[in-house]
HTML snippet that shows the backbone in 3Dmol.js (N, CA, C, O; Angstrom):
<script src="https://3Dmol.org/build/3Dmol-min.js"></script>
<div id="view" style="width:600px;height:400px;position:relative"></div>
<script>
const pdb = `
ATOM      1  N   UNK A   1     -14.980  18.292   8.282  1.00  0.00           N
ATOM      2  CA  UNK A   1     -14.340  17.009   8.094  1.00  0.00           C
ATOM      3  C   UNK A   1     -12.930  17.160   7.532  1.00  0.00           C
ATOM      4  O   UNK A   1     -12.133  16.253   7.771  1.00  0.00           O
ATOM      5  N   UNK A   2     -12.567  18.134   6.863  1.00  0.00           N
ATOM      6  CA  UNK A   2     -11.708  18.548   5.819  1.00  0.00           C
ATOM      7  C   UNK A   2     -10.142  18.594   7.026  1.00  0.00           C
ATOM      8  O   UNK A   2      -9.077  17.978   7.060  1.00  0.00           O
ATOM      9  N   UNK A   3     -10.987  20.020   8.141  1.00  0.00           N
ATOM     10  CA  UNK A   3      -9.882  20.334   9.423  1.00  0.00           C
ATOM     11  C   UNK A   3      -9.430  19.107   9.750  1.00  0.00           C
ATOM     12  O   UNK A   3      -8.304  18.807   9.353  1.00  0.00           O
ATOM     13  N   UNK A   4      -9.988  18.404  10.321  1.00  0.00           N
ATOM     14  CA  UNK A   4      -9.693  16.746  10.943  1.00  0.00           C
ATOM     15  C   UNK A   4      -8.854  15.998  10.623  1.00  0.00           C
ATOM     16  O   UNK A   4      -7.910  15.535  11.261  1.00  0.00           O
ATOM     17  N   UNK A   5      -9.348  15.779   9.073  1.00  0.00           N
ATOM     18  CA  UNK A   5      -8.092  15.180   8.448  1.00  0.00           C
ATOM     19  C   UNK A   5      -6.929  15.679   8.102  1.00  0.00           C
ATOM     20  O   UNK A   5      -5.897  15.012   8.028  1.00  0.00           O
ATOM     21  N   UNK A   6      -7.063  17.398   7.769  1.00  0.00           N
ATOM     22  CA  UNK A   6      -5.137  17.424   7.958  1.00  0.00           C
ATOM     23  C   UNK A   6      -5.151  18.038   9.002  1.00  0.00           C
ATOM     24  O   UNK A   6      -3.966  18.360   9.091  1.00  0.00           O
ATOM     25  N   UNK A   7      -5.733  18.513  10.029  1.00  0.00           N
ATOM     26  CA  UNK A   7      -5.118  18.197  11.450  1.00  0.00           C
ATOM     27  C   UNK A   7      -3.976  17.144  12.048  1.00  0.00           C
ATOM     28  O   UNK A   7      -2.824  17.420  12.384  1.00  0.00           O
ATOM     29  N   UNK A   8      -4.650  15.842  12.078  1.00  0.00           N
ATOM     30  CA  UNK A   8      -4.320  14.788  11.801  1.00  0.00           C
ATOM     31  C   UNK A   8      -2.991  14.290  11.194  1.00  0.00           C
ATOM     32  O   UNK A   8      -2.100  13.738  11.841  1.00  0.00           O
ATOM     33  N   UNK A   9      -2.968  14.548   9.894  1.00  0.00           N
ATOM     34  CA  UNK A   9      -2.058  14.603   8.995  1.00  0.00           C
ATOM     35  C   UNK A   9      -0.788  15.280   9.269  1.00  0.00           C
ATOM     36  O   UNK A   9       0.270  14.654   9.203  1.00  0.00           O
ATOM     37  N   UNK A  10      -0.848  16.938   9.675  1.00  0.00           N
ATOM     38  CA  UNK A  10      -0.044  17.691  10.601  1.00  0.00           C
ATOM     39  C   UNK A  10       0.151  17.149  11.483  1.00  0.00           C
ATOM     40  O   UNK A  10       1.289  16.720  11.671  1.00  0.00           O
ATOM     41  N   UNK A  11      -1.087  16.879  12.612  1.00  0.00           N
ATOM     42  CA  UNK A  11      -0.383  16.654  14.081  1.00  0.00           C
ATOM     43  C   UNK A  11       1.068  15.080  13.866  1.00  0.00           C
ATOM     44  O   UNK A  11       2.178  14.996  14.394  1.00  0.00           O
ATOM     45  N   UNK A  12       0.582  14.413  13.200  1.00  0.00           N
ATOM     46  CA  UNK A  12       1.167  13.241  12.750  1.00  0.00           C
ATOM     47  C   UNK A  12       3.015  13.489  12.619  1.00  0.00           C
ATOM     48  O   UNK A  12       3.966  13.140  13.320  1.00  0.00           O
ATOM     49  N   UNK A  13       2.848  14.387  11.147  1.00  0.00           N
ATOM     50  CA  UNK A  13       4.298  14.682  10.912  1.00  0.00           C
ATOM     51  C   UNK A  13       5.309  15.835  12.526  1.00  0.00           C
ATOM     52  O   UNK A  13       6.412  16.085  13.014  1.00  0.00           O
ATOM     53  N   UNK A  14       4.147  16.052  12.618  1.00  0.00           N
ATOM     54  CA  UNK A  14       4.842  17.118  13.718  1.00  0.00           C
ATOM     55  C   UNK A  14       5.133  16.187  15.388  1.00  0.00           C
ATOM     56  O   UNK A  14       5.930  16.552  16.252  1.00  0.00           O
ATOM     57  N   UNK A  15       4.647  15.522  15.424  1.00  0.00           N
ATOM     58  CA  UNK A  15       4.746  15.192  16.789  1.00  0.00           C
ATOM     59  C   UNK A  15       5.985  13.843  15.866  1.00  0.00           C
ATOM     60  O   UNK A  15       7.026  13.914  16.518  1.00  0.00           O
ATOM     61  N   UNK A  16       6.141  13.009  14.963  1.00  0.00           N
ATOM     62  CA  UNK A  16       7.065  12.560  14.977  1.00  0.00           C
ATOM     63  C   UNK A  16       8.195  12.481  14.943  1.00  0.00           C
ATOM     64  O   UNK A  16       8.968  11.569  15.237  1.00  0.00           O
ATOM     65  N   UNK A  17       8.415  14.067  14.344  1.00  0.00           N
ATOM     66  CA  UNK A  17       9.448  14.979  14.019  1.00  0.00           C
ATOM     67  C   UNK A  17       9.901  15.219  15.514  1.00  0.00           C
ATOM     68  O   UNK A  17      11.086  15.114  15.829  1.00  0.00           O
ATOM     69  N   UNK A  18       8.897  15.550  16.434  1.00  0.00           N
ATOM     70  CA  UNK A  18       9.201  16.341  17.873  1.00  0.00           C
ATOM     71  C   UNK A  18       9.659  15.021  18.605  1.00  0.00           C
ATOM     72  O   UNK A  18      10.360  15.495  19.500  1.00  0.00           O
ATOM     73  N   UNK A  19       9.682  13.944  18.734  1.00  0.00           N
ATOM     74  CA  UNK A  19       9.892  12.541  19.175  1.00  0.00           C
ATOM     75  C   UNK A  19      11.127  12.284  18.778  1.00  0.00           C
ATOM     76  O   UNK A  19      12.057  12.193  19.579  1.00  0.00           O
ATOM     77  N   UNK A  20      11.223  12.182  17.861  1.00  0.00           N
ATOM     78  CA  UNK A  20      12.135  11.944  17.579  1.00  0.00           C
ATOM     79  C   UNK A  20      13.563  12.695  17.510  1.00  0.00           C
ATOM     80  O   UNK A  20      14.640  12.153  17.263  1.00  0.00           O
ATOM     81  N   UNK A  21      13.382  13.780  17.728  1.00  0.00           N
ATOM     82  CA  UNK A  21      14.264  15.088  17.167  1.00  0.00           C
ATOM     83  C   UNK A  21      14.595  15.300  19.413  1.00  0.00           C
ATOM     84  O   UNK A  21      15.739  15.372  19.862  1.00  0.00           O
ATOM     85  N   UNK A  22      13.645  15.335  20.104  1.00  0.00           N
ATOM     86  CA  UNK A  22      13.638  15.415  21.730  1.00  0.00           C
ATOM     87  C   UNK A  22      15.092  14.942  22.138  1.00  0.00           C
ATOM     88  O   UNK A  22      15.360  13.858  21.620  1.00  0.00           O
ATOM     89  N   UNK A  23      15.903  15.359  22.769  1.00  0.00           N
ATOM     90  CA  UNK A  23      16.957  14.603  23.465  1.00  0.00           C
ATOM     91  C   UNK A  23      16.986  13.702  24.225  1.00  0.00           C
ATOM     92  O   UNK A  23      17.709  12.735  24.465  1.00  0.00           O
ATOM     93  N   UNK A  24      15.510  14.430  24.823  1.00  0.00           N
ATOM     94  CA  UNK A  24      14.858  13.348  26.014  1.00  0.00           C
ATOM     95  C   UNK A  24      14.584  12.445  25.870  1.00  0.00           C
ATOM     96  O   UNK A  24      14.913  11.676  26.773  1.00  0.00           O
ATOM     97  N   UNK A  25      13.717  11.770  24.555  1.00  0.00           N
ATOM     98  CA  UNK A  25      12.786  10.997  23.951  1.00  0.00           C
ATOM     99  C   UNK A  25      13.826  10.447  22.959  1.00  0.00           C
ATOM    100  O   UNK A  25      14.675   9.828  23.601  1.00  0.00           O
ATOM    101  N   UNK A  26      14.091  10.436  21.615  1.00  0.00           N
ATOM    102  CA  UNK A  26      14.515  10.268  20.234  1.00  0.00           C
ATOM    103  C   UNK A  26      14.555   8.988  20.653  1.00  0.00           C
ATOM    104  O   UNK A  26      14.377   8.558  21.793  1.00  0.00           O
ATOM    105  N   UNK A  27      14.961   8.020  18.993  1.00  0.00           N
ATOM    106  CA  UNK A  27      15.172   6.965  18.371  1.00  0.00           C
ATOM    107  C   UNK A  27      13.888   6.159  18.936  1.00  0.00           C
ATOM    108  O   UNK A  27      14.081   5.070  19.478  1.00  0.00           O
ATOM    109  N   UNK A  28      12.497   6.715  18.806  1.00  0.00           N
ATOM    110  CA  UNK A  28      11.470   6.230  18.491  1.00  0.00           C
ATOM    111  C   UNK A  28      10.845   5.206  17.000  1.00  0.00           C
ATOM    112  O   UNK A  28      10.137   4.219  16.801  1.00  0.00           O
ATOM    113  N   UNK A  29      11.620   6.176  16.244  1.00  0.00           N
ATOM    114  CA  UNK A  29      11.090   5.802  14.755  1.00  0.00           C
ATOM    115  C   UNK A  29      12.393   5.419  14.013  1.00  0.00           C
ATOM    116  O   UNK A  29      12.227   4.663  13.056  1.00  0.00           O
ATOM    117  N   UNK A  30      13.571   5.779  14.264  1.00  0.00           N
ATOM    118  CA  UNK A  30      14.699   5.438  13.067  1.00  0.00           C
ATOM    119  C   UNK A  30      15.479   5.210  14.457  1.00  0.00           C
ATOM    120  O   UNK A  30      15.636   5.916  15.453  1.00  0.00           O
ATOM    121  N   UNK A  31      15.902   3.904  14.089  1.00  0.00           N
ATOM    122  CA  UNK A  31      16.873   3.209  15.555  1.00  0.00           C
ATOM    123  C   UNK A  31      17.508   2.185  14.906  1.00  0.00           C
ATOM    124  O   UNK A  31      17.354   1.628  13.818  1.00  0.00           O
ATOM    125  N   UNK A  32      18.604   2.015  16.256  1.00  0.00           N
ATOM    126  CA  UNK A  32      19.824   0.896  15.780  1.00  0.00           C
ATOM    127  C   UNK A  32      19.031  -0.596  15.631  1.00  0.00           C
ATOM    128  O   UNK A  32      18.058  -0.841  16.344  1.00  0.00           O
ATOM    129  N   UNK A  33      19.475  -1.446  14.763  1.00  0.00           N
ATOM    130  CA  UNK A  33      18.644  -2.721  14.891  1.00  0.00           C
ATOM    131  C   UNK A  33      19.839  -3.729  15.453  1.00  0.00           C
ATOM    132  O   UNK A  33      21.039  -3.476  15.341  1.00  0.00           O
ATOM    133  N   UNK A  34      19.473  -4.523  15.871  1.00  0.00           N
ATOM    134  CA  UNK A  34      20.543  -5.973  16.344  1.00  0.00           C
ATOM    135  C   UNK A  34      21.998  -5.757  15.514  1.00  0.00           C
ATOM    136  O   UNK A  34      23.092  -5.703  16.075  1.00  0.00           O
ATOM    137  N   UNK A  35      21.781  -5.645  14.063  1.00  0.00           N
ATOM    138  CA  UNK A  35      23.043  -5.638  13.457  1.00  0.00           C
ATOM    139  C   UNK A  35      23.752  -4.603  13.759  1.00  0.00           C
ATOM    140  O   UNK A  35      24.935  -4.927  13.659  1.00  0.00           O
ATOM    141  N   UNK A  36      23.594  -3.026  14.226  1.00  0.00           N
ATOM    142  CA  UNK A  36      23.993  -2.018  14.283  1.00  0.00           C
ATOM    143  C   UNK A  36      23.664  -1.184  13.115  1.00  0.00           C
ATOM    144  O   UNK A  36      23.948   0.009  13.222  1.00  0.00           O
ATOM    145  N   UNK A  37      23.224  -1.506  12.234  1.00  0.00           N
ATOM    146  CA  UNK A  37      22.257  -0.288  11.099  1.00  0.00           C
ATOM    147  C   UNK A  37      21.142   0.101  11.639  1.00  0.00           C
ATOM    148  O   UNK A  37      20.215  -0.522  12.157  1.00  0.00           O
ATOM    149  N   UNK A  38      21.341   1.203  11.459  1.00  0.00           N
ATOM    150  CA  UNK A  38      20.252   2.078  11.395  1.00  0.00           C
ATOM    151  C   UNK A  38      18.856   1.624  10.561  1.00  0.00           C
ATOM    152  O   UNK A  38      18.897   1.257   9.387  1.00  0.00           O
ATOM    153  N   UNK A  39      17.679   1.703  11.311  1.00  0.00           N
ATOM    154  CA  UNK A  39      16.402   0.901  10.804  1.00  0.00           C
ATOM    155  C   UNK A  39      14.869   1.811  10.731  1.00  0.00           C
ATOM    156  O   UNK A  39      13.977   1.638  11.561  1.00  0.00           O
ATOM    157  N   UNK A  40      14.796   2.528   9.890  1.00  0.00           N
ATOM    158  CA  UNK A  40      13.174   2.970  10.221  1.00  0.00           C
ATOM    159  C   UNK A  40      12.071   1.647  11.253  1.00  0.00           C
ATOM    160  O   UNK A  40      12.012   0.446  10.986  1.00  0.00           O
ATOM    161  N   UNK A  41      11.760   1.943  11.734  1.00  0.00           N
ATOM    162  CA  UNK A  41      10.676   1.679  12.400  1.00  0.00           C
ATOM    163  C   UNK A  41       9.551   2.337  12.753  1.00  0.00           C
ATOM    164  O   UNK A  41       9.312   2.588  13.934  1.00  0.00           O
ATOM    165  N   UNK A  42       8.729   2.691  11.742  1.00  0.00           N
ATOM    166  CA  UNK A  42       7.442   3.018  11.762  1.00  0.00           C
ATOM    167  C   UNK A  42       6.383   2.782  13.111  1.00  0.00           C
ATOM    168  O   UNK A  42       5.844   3.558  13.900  1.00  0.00           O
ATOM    169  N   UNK A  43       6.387   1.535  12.968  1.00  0.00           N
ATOM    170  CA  UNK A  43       5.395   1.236  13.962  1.00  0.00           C
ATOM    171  C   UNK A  43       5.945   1.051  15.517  1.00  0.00           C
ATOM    172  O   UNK A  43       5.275   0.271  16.193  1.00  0.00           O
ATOM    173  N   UNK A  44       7.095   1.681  16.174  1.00  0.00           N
ATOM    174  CA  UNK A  44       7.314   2.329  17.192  1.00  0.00           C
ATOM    175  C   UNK A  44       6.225   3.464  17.287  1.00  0.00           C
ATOM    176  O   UNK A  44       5.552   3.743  18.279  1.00  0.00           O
ATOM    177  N   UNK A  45       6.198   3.971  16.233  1.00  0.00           N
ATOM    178  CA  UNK A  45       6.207   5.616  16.292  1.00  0.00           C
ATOM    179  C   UNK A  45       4.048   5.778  16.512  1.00  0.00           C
ATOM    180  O   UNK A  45       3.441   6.673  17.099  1.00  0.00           O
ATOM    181  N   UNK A  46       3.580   4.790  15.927  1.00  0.00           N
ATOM    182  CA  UNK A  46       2.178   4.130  15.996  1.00  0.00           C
ATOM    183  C   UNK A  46       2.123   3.513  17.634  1.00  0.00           C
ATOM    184  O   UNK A  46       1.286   4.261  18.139  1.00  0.00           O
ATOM    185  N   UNK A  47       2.400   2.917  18.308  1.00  0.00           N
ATOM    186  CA  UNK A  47       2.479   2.974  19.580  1.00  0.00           C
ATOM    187  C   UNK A  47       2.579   3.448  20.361  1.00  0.00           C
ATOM    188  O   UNK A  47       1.994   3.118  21.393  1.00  0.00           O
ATOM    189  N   UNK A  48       3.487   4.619  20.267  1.00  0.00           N
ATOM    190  CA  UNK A  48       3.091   5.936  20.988  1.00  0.00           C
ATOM    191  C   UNK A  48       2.537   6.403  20.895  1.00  0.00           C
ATOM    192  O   UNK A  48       2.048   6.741  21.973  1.00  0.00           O
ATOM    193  N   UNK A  49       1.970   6.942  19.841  1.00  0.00           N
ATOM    194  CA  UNK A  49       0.934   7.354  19.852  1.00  0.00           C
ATOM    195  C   UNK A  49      -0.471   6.825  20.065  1.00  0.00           C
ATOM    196  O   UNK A  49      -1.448   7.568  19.970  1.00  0.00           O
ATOM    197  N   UNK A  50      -0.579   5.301  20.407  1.00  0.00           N
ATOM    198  CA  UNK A  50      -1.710   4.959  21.155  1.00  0.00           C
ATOM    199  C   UNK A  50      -1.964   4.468  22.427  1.00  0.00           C
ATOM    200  O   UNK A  50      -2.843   3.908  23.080  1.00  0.00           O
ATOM    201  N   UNK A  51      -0.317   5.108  22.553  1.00  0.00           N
ATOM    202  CA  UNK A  51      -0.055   4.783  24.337  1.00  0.00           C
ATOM    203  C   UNK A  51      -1.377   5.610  25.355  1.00  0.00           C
ATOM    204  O   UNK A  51      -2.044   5.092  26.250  1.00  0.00           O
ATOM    205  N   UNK A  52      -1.419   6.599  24.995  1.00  0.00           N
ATOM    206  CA  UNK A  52      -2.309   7.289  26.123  1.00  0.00           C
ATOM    207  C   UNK A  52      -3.607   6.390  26.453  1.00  0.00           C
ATOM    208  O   UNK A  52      -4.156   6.467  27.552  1.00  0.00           O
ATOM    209  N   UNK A  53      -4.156   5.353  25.219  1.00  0.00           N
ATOM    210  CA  UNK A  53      -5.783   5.199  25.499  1.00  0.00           C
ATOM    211  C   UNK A  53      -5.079   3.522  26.121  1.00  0.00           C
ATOM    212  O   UNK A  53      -5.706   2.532  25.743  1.00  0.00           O
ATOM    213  N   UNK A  54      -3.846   3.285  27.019  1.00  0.00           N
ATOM    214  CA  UNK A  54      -3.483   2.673  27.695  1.00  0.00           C
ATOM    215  C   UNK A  54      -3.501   2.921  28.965  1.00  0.00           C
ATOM    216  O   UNK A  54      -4.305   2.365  29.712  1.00  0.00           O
ATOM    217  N   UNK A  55      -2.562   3.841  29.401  1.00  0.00           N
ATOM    218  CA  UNK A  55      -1.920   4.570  30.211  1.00  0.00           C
ATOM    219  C   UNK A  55      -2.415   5.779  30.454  1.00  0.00           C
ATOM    220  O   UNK A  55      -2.452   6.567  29.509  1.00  0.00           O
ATOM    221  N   UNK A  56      -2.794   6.105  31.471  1.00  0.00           N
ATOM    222  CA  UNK A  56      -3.048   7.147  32.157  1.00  0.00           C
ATOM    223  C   UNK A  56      -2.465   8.001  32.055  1.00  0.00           C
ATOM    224  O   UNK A  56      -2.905   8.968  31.432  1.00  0.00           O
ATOM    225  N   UNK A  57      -0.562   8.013  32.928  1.00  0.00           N
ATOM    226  CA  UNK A  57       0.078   8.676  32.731  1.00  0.00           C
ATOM    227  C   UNK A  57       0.473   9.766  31.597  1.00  0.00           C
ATOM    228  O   UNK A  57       1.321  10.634  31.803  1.00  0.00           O
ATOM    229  N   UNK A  58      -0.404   9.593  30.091  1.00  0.00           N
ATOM    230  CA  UNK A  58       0.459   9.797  29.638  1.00  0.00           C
ATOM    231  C   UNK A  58      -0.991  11.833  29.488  1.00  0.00           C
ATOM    232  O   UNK A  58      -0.784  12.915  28.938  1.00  0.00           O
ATOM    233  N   UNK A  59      -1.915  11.427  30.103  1.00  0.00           N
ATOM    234  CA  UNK A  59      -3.290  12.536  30.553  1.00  0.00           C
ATOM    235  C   UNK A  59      -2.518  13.497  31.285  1.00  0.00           C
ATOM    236  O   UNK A  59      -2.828  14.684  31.186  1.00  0.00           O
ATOM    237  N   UNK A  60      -1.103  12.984  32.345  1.00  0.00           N
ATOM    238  CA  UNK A  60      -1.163  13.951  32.910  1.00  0.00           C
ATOM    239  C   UNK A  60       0.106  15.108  32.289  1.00  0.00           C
ATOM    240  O   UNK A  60       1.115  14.899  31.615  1.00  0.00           O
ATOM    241  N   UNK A  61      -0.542  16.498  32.919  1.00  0.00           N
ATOM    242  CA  UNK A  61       0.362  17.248  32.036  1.00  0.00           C
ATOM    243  C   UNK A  61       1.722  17.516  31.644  1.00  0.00           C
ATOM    244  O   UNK A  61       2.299  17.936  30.641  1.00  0.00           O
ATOM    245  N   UNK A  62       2.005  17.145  32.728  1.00  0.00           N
ATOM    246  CA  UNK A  62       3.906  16.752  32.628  1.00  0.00           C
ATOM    247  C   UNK A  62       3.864  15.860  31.195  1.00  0.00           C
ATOM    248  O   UNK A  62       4.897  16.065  30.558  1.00  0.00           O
ATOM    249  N   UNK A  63       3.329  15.315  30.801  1.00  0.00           N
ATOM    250  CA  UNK A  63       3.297  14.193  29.778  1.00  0.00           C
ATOM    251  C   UNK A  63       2.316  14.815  28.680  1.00  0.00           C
ATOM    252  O   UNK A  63       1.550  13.914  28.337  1.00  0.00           O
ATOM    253  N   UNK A  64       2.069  15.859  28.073  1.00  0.00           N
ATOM    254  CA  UNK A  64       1.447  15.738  27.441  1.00  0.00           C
ATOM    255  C   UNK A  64       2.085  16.472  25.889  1.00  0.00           C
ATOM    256  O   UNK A  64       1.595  16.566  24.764  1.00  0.00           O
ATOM    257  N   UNK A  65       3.466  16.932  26.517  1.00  0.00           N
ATOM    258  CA  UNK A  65       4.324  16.761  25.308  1.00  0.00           C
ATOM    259  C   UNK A  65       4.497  15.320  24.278  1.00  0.00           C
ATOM    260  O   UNK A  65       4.824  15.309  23.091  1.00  0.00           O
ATOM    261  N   UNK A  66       4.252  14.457  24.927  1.00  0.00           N
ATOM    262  CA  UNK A  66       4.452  12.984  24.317  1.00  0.00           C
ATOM    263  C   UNK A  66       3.042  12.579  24.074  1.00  0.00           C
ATOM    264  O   UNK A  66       2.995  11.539  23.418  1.00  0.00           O
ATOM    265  N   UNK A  67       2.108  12.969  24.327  1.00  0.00           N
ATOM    266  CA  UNK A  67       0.735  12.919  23.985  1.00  0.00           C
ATOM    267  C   UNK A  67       0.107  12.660  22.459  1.00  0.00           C
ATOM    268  O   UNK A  67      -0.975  13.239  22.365  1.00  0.00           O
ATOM    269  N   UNK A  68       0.256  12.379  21.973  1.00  0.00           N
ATOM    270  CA  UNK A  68      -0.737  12.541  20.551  1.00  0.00           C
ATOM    271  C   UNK A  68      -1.973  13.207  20.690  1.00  0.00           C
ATOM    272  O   UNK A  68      -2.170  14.416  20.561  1.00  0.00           O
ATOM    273  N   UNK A  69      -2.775  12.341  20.958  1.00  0.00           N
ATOM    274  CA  UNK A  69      -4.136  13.096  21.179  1.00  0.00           C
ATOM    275  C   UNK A  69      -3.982  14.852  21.954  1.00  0.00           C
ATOM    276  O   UNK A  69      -5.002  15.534  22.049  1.00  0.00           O
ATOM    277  N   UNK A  70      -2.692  15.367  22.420  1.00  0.00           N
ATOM    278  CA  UNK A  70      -3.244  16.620  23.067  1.00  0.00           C
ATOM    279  C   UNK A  70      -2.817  17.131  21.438  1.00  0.00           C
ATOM    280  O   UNK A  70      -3.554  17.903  20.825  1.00  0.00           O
ATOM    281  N   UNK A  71      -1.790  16.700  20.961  1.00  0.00           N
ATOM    282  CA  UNK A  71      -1.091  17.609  19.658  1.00  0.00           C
ATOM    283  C   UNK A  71      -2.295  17.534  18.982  1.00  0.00           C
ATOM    284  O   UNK A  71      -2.679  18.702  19.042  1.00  0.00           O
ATOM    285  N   UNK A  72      -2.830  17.142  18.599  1.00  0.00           N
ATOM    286  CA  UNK A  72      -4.004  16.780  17.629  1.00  0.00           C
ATOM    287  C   UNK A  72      -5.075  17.779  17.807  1.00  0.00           C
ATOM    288  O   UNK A  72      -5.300  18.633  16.949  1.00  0.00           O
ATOM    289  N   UNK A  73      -5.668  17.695  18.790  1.00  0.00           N
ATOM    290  CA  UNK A  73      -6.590  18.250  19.683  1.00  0.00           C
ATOM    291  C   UNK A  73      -6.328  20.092  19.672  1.00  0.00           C
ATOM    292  O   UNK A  73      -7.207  20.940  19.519  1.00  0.00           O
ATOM    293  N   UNK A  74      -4.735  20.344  19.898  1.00  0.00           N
ATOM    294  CA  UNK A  74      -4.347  21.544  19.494  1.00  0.00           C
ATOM    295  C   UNK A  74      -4.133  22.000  18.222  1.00  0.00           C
ATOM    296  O   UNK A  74      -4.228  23.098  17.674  1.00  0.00           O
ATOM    297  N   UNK A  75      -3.841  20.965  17.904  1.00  0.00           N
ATOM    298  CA  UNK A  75      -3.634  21.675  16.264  1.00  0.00           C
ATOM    299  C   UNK A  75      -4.975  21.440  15.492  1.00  0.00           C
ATOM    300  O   UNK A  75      -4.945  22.072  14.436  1.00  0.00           O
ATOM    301  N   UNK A  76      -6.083  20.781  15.651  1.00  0.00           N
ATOM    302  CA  UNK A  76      -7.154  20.864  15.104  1.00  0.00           C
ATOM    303  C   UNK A  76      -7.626  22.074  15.231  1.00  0.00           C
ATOM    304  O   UNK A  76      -8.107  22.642  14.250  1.00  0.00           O
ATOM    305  N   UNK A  77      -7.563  22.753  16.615  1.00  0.00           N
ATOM    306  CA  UNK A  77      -8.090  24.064  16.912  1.00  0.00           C
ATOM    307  C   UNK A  77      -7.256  25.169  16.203  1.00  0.00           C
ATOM    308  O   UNK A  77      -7.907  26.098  15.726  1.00  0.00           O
ATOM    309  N   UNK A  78      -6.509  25.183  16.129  1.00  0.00           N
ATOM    310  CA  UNK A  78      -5.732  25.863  14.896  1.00  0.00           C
ATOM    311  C   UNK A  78      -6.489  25.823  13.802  1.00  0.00           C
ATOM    312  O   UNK A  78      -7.195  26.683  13.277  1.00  0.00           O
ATOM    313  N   UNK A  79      -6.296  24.913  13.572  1.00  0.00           N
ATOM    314  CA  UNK A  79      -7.532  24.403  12.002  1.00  0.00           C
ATOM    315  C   UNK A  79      -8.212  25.261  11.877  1.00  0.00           C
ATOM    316  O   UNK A  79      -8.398  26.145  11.042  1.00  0.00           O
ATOM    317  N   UNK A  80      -8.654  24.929  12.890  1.00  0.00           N
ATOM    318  CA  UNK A  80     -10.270  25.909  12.886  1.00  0.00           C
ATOM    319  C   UNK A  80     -10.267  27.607  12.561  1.00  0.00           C
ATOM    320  O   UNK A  80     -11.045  28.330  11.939  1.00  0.00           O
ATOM    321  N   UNK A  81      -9.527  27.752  12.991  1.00  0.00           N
ATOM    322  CA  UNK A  81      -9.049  29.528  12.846  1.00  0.00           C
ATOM    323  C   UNK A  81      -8.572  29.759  11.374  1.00  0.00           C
ATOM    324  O   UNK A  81      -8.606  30.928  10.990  1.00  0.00           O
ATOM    325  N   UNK A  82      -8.121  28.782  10.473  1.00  0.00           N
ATOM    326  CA  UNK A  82      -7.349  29.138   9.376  1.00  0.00           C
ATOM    327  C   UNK A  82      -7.983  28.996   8.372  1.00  0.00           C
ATOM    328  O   UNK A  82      -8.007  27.844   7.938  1.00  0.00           O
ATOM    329  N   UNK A  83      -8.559  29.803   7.781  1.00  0.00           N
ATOM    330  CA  UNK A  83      -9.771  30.000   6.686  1.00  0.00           C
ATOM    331  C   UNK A  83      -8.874  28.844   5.595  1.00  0.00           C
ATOM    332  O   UNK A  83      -7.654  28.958   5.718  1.00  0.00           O
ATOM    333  N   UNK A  84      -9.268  27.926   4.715  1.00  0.00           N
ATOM    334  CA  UNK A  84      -9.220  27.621   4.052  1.00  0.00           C
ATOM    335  C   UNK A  84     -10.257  27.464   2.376  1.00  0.00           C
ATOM    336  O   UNK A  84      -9.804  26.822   1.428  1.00  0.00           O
TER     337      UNK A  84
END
`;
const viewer = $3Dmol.createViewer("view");
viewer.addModel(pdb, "pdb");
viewer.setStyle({}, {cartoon: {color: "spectrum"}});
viewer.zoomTo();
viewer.render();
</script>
């Protein structure tokens, strides 16, 4: 139960970091607002990540850099290997 949750916790900081930081992707989570300041937006960053159990697209592998559930899924298995 222990792996799971900072799996989780990891996959979390890491895939928002990778989203955001992407050339391809960025200003998911910290973006311009109407006024022109700069705005955290959290719950962008929560939508993507529950895009996949929407969208199909996001299963296939070309897409699974933007995936949550694959980061998760990989880095849990990591978990698993790392004696704690």
């Amino acid at each position: 139960m222990k792996n799971i949750l900072y799996s989780f916790v990891v996959s979390f900081i890491l895939f928002g970091c990778y989203v955001e930081l992407n050339p391809q992707i960025t200003n998911i989570w910290w973006r311009i607002n109407s006024t022109g300041n700069k705005q955290l937006m959290i719950i962008n960053l929560f939508v993507l990540m529950l895009a996949p159990l929407q969208y199909l697209f996001y299963w296939n592998p070309n897409a699974w850099d933007i995936n949550f559930f694959i980061w998760w899924i990989i880095i849990y298995i990591i978990f698993l290997y790392i004696p704690m």
